[in-house]
C-alpha positions as CSV (number, residue, x, y, z in Angstrom):
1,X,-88.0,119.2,-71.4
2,X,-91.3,119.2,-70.4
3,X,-94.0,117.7,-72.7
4,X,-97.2,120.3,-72.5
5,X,-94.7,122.7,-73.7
6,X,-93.9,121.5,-77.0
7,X,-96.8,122.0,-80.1
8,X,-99.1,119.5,-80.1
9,X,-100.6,120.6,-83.9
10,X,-98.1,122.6,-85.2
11,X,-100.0,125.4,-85.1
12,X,-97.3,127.9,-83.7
13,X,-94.8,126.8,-86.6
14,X,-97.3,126.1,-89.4
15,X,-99.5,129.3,-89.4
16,X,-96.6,131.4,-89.6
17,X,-94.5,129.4,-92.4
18,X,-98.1,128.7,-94.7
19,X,-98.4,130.7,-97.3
20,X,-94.3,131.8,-97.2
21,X,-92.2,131.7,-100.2
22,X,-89.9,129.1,-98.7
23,X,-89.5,127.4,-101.7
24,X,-85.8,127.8,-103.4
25,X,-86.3,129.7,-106.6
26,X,-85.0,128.7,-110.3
27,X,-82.5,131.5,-110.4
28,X,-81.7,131.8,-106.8
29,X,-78.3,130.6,-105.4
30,X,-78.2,128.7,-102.1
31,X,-76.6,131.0,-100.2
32,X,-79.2,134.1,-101.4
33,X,-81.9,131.6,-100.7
34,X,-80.8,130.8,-97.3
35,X,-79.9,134.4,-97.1
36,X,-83.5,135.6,-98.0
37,X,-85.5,133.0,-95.5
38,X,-83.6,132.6,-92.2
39,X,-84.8,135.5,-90.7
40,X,-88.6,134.3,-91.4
41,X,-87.6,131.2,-90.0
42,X,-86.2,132.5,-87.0
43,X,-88.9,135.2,-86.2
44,X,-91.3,132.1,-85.5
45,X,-92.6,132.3,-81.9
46,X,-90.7,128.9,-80.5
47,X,-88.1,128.4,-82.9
48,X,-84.7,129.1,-81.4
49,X,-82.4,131.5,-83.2
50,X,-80.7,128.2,-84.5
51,X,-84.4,126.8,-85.6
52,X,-84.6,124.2,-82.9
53,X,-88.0,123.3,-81.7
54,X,-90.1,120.5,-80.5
55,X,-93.2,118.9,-80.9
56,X,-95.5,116.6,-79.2
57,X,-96.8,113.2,-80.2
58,X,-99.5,111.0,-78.5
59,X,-98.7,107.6,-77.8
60,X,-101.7,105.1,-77.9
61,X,-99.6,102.2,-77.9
62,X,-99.6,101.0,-74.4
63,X,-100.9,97.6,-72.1
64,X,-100.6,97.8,-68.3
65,X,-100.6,94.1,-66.7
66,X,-102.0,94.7,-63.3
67,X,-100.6,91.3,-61.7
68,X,-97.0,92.3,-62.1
69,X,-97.6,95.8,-62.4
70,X,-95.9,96.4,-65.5
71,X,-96.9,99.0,-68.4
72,X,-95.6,97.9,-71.5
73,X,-94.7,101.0,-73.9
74,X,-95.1,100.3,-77.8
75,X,-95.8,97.0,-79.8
76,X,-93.6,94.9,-81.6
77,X,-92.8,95.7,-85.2
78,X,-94.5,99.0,-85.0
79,X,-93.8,102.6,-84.9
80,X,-94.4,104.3,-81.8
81,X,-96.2,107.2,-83.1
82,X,-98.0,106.8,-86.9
83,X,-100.5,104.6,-88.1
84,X,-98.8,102.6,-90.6
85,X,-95.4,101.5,-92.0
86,X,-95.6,104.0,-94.9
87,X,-96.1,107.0,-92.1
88,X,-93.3,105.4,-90.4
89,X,-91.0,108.7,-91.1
90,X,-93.9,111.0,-91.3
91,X,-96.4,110.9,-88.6
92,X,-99.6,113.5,-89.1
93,X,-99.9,115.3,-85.9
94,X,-103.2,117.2,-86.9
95,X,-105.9,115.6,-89.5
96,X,-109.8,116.6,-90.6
97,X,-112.3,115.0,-92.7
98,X,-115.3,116.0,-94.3
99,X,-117.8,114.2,-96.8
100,X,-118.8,116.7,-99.3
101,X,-120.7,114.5,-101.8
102,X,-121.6,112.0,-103.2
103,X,-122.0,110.5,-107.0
104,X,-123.1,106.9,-108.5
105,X,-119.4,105.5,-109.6
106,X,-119.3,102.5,-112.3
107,X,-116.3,100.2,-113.3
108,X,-115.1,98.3,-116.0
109,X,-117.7,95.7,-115.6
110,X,-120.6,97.8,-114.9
111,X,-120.9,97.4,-111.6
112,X,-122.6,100.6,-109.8
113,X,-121.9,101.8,-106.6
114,X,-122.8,104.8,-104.5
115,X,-119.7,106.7,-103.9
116,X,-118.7,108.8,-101.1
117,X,-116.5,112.0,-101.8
118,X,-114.6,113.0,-99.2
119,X,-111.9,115.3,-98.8
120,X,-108.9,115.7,-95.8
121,X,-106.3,117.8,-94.6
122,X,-103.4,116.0,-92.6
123,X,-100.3,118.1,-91.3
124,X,-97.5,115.7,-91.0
125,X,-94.3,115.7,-89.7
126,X,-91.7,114.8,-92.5
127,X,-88.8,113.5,-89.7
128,X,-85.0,113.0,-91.0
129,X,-83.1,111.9,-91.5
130,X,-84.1,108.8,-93.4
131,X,-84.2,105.6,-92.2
132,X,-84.4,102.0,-94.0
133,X,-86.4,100.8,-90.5
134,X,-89.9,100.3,-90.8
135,X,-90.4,101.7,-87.5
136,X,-90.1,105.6,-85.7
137,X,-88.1,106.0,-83.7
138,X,-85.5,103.8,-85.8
139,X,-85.2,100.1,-84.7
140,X,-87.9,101.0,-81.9
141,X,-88.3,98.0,-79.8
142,X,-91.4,98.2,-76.8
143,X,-90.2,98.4,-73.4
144,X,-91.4,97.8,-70.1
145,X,-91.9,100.0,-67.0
146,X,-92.9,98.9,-63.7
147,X,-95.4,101.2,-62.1
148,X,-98.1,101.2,-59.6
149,X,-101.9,101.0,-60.8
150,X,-102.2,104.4,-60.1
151,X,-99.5,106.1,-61.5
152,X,-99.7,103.5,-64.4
153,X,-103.2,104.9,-64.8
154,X,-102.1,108.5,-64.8
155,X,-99.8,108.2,-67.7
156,X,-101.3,106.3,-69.9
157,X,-103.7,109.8,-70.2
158,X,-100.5,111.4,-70.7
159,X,-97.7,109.8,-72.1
160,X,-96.4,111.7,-75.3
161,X,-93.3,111.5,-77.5
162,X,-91.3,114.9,-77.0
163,X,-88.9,115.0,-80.4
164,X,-86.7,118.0,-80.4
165,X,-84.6,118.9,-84.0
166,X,-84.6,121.8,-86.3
167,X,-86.1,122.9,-89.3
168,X,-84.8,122.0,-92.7
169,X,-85.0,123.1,-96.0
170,X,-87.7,123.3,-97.6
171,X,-89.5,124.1,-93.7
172,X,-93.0,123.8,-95.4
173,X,-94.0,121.6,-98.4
174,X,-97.3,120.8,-99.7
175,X,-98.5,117.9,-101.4
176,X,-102.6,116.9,-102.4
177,X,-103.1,112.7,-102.8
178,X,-106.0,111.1,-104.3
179,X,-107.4,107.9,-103.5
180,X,-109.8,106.1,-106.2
181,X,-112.8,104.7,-105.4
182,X,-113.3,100.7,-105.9
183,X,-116.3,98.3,-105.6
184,X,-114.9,97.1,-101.6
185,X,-113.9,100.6,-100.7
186,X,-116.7,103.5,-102.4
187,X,-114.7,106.0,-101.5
188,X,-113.5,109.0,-103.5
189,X,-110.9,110.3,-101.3
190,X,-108.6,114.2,-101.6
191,X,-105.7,114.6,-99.3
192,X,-104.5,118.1,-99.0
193,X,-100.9,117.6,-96.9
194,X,-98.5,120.0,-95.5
195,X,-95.4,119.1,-94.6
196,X,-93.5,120.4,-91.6
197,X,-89.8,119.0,-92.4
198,X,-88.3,118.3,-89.1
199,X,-84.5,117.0,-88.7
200,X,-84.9,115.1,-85.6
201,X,-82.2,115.4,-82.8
202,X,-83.4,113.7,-80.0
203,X,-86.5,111.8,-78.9
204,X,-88.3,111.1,-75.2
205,X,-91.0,109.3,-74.1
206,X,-92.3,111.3,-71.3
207,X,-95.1,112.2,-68.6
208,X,-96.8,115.1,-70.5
209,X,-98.3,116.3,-67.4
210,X,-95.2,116.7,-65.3
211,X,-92.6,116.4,-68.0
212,X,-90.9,113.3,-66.0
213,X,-88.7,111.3,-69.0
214,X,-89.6,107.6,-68.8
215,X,-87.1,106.7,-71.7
216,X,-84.9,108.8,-74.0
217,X,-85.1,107.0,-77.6
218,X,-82.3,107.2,-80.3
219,X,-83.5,108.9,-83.5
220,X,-80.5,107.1,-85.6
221,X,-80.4,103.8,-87.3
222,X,-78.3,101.9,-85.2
């Protein structure tokens, strides 16, 4: 597997599932439902005929000692790819922000503040299946590889997560989240989301410039 070749943003598999009736109807039996959207699913440019497919996740996570020449991969008690525990399982590979106003907010106690109205669009990754650990991949651990200055340098520009897995129902969800504004935070926040659900197979950290796998990580709760 090579890591340049997997989506970065989802682009290939969102564009062509937004906007599809993928959603399983009131009166609609599984197996017409199923019957009625695999060959959407299927026609996808990258999507096997099975619905296998992969996508590509930056890692940021990484500290190269230069003494012993070791890069350390990951940090303890955190997921390798998404920014908090509660995007532990559903990492947002593509995100945009843009302030589109703003209005004088006042609470309870008449406190005024100037708030900022802002709304975002975040495509996530919605990975199964499910796992009590508060870390992605489940139960990761960092590890260490020991590299040269110079090839430690190289991937560190370039080291991605390559998941591969299959589409699942419902393949495309969306969601919109709103985030009050408060006296510490003036911020008046709208989340669009769309959810690419992913049922994640296998998982490798790798060279995204040449592909090479540095570790292959289990995507199971031990």
């Amino acid at each position: 597997m090579r890591g340049r070749a997997a989506d970065r943003d989802g682009r290939a598999y969102r564009i062509p599932l937004h906007g599809g009736d993928f959603k399983k109807r009131e009166f609609e039996t599984t197996a017409q439902y199923e019957a009625r959207v695999a060959p959407r699913v299927k026609a996808i440019k990258g999507i096997a005929a099975d619905g296998e497919f992969s996508l590509s996740f930056t890692i940021s996570r990484t500290k190269y000692d230069a003494d012993a020449q070791v890069l350390t991969v990951g940090e303890e008690y955190r997921s390798l790819i998404g920014d908090s525990v509660l995007s532990a399982n559903e990492p947002a590979i593509r995100t945009s922000r843009t302030v589109t106003g703003s209005y004088v907010g006042e609470n309870a106690f008449g406190a005024k503040r100037q708030i900022s109205r802002i709304q975002r669009a975040e495509l996530r990754v919605a990975l199964k299946p499910d796992s009590s650990s508060l870390t992605w991949p489940p139960g990761f651990k960092p590890f260490t590889v020991a590299l040269e200055p110079d090839r430690a340098k190289d991937l560190t520009k370039n080291i991605d997560l390559l998941v591969r897995g299959r589409l699942m129902q419902p393949y495309l969800s969306t969601d919109i989240e709103r985030l009050s504004p408060t006296i510490n935070a003036p911020y008046d926040i709208t989340t669009n989301v769309i959810r690419i659900h992913m049922l994640a197979e296998c998982a490798n950290v790798v060279n995204g410039r040449t592909g090479e796998i540095i570790r292959s990580l289990s995507t199971r709760s031990e």
